[in-house]
TIGU-833397 format. One line per 5 residues: their letters; for each residue x, y negated, z of N, C-alpha, C. Coordinates in pm, 1 decimal, padded with zeros to 6 digits, always signed. Atoms other than C-alpha are relative to their C-alpha. Example, Ala and Ser with C-alpha at 12.3 -4.5 7.8 and 13.67 -1.06 7.14 Angstrom:
BEGIN
as) +00089.0/+00119.0/+00000.0/+01230.0/+00450.0/+00780.0/+00090.0/-00120.0/+00000.0 | -00082.0/+00119.0/-00006.0/+01367.0/+00106.0/+00714.0/-00077.0/-00109.0/+00073.0
! end
This chain:
BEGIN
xxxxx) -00140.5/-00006.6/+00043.0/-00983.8/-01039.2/+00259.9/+00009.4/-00029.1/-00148.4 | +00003.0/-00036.3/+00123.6/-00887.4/-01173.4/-00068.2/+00082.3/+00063.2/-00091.9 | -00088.7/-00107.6/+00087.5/-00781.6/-00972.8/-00371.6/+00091.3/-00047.0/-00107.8 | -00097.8/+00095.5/+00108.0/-00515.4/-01266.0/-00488.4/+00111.9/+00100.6/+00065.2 | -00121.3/-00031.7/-00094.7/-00181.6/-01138.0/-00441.8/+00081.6/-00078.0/+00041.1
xxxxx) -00084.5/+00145.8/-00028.1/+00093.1/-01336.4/-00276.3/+00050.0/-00067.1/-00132.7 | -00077.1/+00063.1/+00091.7/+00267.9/-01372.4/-00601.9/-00087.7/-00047.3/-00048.9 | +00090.4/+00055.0/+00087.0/-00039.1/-01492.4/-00763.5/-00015.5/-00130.0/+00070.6 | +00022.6/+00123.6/-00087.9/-00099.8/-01748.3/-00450.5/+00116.8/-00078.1/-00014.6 | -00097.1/+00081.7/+00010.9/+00269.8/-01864.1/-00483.9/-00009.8/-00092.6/-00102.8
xxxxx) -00037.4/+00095.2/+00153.2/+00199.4/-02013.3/-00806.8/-00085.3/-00111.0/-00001.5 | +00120.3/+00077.2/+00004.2/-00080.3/-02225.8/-00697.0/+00059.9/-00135.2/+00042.4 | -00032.4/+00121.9/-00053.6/+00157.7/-02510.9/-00579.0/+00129.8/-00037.0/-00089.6 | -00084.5/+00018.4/+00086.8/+00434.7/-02711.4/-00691.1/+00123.2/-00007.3/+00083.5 | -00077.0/+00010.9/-00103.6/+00622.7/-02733.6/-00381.2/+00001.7/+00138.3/+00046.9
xxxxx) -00011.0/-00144.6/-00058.3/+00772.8/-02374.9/-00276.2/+00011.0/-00019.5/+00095.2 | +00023.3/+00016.8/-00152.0/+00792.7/-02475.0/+00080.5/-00110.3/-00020.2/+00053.3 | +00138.1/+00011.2/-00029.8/+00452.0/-02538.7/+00077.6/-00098.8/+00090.1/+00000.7 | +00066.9/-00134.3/-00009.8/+00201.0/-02257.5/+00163.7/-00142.3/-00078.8/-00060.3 | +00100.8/+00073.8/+00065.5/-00127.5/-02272.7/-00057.6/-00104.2/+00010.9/+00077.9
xxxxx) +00135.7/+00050.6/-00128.7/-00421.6/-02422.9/+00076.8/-00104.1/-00009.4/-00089.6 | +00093.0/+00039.5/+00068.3/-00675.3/-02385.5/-00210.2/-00018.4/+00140.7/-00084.3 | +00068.2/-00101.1/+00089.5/-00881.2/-02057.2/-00325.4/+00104.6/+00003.5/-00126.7 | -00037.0/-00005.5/+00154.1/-00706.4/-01932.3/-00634.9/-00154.1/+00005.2/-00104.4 | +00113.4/-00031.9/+00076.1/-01000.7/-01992.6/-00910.2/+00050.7/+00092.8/-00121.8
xxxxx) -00002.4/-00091.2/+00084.6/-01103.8/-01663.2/-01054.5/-00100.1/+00017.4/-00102.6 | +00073.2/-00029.5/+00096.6/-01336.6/-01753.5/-01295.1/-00023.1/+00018.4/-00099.1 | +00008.9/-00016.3/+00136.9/-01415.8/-01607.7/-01593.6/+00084.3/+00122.4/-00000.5 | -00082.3/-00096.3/+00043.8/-01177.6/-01318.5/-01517.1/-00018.8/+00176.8/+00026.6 | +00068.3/-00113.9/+00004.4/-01264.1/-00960.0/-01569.5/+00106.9/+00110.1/+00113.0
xxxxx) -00124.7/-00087.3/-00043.4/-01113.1/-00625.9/-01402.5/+00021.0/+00111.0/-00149.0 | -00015.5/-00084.2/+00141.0/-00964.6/-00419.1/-01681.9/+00029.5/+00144.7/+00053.4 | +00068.5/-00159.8/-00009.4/-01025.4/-00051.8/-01732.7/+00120.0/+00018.3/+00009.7 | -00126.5/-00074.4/+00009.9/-00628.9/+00008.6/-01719.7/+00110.8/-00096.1/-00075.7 | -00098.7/+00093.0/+00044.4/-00296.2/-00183.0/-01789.1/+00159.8/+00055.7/-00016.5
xxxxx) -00154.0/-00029.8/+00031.4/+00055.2/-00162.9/-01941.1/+00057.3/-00094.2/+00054.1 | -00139.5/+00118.6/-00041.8/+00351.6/-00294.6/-01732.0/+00106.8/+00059.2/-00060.0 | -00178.9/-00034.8/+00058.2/+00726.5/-00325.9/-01850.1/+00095.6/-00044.4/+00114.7 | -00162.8/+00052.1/-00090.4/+01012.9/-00345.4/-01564.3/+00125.6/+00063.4/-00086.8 | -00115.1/-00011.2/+00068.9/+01320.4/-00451.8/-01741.9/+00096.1/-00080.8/+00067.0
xxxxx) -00161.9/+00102.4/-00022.9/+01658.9/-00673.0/-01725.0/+00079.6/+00087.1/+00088.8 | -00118.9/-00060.8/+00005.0/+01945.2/-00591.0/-01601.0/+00040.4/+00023.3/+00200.3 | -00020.8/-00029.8/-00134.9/+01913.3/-00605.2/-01238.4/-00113.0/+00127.8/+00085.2 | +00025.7/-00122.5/-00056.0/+01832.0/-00320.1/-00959.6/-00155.6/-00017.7/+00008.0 | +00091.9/-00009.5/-00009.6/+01497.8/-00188.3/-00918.3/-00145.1/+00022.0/-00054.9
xxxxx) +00104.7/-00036.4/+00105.9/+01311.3/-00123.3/-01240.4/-00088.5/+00115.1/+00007.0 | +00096.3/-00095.2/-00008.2/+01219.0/+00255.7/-01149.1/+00003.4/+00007.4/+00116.1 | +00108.0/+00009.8/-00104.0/+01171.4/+00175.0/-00811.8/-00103.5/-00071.2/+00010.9 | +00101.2/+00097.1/-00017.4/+00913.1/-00067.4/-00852.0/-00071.5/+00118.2/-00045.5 | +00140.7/-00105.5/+00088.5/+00734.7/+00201.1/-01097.3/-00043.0/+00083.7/+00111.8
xxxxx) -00001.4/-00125.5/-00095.2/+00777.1/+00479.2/-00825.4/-00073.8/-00045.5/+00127.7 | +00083.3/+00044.3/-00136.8/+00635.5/+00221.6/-00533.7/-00157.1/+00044.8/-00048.3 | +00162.5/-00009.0/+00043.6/+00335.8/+00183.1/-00784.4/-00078.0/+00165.7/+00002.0 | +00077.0/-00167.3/-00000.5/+00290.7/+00591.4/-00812.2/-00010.1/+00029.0/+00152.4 | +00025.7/-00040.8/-00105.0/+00286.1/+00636.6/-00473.5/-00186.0/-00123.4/+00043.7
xxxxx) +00188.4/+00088.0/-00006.9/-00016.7/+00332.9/-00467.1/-00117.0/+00090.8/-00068.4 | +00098.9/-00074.0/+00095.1/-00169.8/+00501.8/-00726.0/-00029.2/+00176.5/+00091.2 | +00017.0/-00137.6/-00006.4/-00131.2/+00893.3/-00561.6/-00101.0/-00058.5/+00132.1 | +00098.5/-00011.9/-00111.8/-00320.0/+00717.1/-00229.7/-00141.1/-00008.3/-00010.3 | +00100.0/+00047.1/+00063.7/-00593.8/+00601.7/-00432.8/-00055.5/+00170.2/-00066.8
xxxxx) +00016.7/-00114.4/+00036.1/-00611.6/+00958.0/-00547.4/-00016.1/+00045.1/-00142.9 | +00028.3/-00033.8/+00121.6/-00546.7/+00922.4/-00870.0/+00098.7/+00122.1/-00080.0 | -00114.4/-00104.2/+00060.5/-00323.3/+01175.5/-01113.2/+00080.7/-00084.9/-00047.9 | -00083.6/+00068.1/+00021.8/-00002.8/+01069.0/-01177.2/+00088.8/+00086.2/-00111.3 | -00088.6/-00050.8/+00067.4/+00249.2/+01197.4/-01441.5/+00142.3/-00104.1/-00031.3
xxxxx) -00154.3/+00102.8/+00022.1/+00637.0/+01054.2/-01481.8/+00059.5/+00099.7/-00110.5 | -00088.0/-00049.1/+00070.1/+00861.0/+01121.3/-01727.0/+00133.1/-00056.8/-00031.8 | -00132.5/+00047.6/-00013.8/+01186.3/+01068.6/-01716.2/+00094.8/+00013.0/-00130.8 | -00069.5/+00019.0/+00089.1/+01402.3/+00966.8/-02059.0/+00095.8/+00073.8/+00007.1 | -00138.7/-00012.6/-00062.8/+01752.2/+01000.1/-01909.5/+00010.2/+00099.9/+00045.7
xxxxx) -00041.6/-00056.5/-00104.1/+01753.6/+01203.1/-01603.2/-00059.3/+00169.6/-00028.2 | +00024.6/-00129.4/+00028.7/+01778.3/+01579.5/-01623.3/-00034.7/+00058.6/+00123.2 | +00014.8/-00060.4/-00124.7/+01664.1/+01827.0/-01394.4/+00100.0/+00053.6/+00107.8 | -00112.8/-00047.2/-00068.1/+02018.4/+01856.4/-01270.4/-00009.6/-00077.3/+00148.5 | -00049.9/+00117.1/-00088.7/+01996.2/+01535.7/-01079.8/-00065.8/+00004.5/+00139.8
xxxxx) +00086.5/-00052.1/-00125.6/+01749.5/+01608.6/-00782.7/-00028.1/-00099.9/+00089.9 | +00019.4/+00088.1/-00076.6/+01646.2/+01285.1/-00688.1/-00104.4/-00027.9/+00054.8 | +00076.8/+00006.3/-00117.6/+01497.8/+01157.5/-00385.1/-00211.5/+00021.3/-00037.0 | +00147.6/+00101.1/+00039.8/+01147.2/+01002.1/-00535.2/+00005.0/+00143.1/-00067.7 | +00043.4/-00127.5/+00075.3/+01142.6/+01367.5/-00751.5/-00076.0/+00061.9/+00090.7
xxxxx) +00040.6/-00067.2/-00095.1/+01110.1/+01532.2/-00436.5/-00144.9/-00023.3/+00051.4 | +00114.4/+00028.5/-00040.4/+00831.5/+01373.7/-00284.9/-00102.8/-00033.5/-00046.7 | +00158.1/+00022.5/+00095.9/+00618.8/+01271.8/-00585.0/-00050.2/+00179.6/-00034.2 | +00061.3/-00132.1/-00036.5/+00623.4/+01650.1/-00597.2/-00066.6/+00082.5/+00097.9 | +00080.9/-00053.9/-00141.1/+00522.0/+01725.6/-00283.9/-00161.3/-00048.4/+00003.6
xxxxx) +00105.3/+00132.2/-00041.3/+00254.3/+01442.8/-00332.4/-00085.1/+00066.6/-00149.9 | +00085.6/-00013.9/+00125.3/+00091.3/+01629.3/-00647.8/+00040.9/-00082.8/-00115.2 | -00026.3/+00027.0/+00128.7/+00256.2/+01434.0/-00923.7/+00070.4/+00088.5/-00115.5 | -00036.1/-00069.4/+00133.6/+00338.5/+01571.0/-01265.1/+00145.6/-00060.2/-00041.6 | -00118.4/+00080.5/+00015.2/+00710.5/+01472.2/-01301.6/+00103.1/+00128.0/-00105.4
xxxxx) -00032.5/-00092.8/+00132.4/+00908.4/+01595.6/-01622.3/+00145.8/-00041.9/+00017.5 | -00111.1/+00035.4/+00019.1/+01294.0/+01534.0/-01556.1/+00048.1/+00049.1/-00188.4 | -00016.6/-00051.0/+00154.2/+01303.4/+01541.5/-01981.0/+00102.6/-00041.3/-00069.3 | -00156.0/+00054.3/+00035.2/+01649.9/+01392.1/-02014.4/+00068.9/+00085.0/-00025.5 | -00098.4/-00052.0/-00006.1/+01999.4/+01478.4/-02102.3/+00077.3/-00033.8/+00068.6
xxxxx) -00074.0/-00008.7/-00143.7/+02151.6/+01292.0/-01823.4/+00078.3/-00150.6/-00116.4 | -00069.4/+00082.2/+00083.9/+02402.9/+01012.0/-01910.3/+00085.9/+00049.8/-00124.9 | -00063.8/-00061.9/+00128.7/+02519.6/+00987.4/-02280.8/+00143.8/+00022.1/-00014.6 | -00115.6/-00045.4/-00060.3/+02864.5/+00955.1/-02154.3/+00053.1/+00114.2/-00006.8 | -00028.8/-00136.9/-00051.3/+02848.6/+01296.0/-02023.3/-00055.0/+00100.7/-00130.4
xxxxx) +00073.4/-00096.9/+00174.5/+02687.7/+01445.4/-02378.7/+00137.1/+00062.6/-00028.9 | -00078.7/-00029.0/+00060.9/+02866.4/+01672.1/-02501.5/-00029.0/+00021.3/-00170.7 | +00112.0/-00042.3/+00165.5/+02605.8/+01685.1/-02853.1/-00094.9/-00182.1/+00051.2 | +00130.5/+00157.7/-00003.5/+02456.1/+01294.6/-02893.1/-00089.6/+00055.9/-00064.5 | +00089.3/-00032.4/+00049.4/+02258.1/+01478.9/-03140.5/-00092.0/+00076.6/+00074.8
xxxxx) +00090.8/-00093.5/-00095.8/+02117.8/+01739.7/-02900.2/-00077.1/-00115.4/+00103.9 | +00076.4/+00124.5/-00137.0/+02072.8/+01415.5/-02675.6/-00113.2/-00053.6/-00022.0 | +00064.6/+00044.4/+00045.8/+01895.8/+01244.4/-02902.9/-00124.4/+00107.6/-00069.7 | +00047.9/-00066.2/+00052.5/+01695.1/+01555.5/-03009.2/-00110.3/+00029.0/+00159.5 | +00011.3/+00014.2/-00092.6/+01644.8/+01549.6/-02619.6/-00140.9/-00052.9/-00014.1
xxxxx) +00063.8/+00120.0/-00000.7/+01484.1/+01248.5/-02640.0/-00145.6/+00022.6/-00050.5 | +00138.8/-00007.3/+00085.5/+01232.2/+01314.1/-02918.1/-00078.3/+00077.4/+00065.8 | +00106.2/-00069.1/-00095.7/+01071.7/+01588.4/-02746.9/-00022.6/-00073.2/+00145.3 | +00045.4/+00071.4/-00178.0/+01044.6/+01394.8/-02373.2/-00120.1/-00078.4/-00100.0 | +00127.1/+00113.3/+00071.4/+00821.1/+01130.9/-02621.4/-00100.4/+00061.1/-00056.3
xxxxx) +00135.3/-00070.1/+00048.0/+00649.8/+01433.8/-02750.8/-00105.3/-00007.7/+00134.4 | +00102.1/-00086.7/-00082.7/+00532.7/+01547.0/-02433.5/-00041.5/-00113.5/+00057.2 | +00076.8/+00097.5/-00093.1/+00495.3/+01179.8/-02274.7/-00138.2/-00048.8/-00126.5 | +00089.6/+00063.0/+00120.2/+00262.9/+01113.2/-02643.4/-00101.5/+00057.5/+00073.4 | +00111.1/-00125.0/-00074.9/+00088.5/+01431.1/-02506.6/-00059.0/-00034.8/+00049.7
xxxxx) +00070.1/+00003.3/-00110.7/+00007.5/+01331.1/-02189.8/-00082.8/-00146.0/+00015.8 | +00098.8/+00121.9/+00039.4/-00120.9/+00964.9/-02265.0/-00139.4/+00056.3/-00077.7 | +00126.1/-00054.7/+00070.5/-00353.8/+01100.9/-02543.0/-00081.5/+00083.8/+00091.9 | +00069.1/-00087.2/-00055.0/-00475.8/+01374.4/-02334.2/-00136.5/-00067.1/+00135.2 | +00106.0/+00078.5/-00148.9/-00604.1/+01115.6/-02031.5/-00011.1/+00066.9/+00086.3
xxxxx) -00014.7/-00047.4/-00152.1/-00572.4/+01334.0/-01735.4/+00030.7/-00043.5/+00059.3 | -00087.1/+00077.3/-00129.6/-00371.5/+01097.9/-01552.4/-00010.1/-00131.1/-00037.2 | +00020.6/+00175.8/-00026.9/-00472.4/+00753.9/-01436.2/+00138.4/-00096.5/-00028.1 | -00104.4/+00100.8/+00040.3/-00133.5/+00648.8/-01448.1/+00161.0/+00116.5/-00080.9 | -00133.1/-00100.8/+00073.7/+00193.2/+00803.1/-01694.4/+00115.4/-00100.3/+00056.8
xxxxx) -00131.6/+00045.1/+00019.0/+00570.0/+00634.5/-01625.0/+00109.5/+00074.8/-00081.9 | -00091.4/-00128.2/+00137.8/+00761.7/+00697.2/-01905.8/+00143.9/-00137.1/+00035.5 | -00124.0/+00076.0/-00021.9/+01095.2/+00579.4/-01737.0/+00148.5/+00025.4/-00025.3 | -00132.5/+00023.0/+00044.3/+01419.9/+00460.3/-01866.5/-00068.9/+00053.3/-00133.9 | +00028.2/-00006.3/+00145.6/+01235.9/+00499.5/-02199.0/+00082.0/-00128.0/-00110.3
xxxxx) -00065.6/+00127.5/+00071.3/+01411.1/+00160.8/-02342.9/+00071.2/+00041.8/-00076.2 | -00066.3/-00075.0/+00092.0/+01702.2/+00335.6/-02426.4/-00014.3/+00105.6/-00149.6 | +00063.9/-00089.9/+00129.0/+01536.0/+00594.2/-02669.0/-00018.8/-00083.6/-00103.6 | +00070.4/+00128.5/+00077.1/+01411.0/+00276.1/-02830.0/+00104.4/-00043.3/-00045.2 | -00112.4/+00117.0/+00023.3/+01688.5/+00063.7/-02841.9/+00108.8/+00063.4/-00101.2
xxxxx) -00090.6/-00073.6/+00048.2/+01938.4/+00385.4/-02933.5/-00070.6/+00031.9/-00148.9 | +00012.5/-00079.3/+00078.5/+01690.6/+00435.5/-03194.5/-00025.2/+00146.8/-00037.8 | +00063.1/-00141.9/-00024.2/+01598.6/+00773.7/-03069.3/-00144.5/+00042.9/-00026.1 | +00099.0/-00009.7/+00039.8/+01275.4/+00749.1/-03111.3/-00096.2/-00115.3/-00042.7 | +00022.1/+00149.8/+00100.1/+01034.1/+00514.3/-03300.1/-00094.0/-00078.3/+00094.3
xxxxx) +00066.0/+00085.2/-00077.7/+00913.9/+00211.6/-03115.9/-00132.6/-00005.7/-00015.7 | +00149.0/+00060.0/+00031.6/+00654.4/+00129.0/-03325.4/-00114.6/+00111.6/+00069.3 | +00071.4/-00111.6/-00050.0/+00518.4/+00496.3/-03244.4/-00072.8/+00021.0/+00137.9 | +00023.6/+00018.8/-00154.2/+00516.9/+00425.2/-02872.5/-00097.9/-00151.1/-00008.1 | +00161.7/+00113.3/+00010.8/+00338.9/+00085.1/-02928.4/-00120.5/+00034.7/-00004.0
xxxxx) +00121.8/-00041.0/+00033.9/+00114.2/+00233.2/-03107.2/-00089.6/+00098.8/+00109.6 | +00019.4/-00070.4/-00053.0/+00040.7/+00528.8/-02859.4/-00027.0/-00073.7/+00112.8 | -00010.0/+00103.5/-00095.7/+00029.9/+00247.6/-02569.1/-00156.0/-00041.5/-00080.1 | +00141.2/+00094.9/+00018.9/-00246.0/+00060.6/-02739.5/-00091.7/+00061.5/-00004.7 | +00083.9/-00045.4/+00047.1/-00427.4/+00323.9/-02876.4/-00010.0/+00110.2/+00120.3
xxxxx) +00052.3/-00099.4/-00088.6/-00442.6/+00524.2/-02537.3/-00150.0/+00019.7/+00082.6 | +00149.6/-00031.6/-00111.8/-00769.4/+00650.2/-02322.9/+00027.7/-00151.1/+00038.8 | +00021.7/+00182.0/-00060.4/-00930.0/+00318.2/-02155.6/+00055.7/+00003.8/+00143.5 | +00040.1/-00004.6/-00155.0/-00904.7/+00461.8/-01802.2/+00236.4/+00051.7/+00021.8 | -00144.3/-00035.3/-00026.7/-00480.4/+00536.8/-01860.1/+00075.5/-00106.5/+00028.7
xxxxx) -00113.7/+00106.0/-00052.3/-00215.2/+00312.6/-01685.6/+00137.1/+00019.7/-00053.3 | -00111.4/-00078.0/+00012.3/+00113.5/+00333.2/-01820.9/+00104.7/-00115.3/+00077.2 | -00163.2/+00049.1/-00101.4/+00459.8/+00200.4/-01652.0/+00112.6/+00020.6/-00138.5 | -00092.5/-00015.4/+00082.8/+00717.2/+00148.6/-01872.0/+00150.0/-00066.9/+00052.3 | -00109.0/+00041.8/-00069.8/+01124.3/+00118.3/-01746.2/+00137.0/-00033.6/-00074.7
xxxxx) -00116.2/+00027.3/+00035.5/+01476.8/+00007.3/-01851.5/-00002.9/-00130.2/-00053.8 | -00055.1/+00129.5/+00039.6/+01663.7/-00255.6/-01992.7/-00026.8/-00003.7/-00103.0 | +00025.8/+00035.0/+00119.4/+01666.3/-00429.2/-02297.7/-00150.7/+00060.3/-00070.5 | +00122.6/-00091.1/+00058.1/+01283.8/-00305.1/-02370.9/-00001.6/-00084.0/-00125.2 | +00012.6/+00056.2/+00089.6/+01219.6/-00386.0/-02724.3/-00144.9/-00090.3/+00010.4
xxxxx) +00131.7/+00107.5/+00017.8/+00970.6/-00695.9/-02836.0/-00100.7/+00047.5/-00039.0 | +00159.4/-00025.8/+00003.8/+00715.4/-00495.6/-02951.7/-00065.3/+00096.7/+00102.0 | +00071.2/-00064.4/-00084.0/+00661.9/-00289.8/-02656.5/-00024.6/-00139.4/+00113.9 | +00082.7/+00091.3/-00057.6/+00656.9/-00622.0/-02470.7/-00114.2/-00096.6/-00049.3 | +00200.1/+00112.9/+00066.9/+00346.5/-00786.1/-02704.4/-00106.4/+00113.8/+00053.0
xxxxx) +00110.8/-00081.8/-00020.2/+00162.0/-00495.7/-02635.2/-00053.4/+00006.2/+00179.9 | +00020.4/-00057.7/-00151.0/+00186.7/-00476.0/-02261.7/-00064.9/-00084.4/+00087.6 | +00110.6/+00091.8/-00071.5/-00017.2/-00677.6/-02006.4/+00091.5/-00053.6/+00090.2 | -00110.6/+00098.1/-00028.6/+00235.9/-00767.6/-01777.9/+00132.2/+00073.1/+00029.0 | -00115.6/-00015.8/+00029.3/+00615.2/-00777.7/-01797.8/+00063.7/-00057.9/+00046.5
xxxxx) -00059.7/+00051.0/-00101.9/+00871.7/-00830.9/-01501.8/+00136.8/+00084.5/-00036.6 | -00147.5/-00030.2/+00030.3/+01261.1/-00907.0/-01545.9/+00061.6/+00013.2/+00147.8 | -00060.2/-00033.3/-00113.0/+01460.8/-00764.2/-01286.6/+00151.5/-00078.8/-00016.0 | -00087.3/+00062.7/+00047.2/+01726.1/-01022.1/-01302.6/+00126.1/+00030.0/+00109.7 | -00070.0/-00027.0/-00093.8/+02076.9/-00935.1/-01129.3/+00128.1/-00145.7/+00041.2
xxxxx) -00078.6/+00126.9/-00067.1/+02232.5/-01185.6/-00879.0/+00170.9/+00048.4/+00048.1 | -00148.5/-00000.9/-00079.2/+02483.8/-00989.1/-00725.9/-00054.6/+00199.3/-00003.2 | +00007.9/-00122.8/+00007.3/+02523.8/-00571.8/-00770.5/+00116.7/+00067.7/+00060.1 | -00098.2/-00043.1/-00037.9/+02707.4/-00357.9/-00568.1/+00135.9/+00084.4/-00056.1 | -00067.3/-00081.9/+00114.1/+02852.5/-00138.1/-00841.0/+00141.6/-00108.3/-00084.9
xxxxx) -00102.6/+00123.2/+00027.8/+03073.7/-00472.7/-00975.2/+00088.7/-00057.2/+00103.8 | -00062.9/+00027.8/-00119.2/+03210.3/-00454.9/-00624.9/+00083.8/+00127.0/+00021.6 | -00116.8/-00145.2/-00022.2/+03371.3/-00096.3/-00710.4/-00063.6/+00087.1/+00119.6 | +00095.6/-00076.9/-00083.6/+03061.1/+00022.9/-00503.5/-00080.7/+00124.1/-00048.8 | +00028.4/-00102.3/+00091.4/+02958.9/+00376.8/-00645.3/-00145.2/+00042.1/+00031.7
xxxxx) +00149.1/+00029.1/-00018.4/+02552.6/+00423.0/-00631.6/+00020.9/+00108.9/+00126.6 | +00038.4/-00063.6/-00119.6/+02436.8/+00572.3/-00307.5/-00121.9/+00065.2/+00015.9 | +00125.4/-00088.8/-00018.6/+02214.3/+00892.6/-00220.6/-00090.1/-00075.2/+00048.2 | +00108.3/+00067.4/-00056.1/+01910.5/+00748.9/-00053.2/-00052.3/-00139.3/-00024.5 | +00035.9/+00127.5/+00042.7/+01913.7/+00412.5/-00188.2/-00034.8/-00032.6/-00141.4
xx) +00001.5/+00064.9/+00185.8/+01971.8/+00405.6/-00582.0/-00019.8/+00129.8/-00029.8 | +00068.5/-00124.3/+00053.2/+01856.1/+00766.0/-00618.9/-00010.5/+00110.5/+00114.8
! end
């Protein structure tokens, strides 16, 4: 069985109707001790992709830790539930939407500590893989310092994976990262006066 993936095999042709018919050549290419991804843009599916990958990762038996920017422990969503059940380390370290703030400063004070404790848990290396999701915002708002998180990204344990989520991620967390997938939106139900739905979008 080989260990290309489809998306890697898709790229081997020039014709997308055409299924590939030729080994992908892997030579010269190493496996690395651990990798930074970024799911961003503006379309659905950024922290579900992360959340498919923690469940890959919890079968493999590795430790998992999430941390959540945004979302407070009010919110009680689905994927909380069961990465808990499943032994993950999940930190709802948000204030929830800023909207709903009644203190941006407390929000943003929020913030800084969730990046303490996700700094924490990178440095520390207990867990094969961290998701520090809907972190963008912190960044972007200026909540907390990019460069800091770069830095903490590069300079983590060899054997740590991290996941990184939201929109607009800044450019220097994408130089640092290994690979980086835009979630581009074609068509969203929410622009249809469609209001997000339990079981699907949380």
């Amino acid at each position: 069985m080989s260990d290309t993936t489809d998306d890697q095999a898709g790229d081997q042709t020039d014709d997308p109707q055409a299924p590939p018919t030729e080994t992908p050549d892997k030579g010269g290419m190493k496996t690395p001790a651990s990798l930074v991804l970024v799911n961003t843009g503006h379309g659905k599916g950024k922290s579900t992709a992360a959340f498919g990958t923690v469940l890959r990762a919890v079968a493999l038996g590795w430790p998992v830790a999430v941390v959540q920017f945004l979302k407070s422990g009010d919110w009680r969503v689905g994927e909380e539930k069961i990465c808990r059940d499943l032994g993950v380390s999940w930190y709802a370290a948000g204030d929830g939407f800023t909207w709903d703030s009644e203190d941006l400063d407390e929000s943003r004070a929020t913030a800084r500590a969730a990046w303490e404790l996700a700094a924490g848990l990178i440095a520390a290396g207990d867990h094969r893989l961290v998701v520090l999701d809907e972190i963008s915002y912190a960044m972007t708002w200026e909540w907390i310092d990019t460069g800091a998180v770069a830095a903490a990204i590069s300079g983590r344990p060899e054997r740590v994976n991290i996941i990184l989520t939201g929109r607009d991620m800044p450019a220097q967390i994408v130089d640092v990262a290994d690979t980086v997938t835009e979630m581009v939106k074609i068509k969203h139900a929410f622009d249809a006066g469609l209001v997000a739905k339990k079981g699907i979008d949380y």
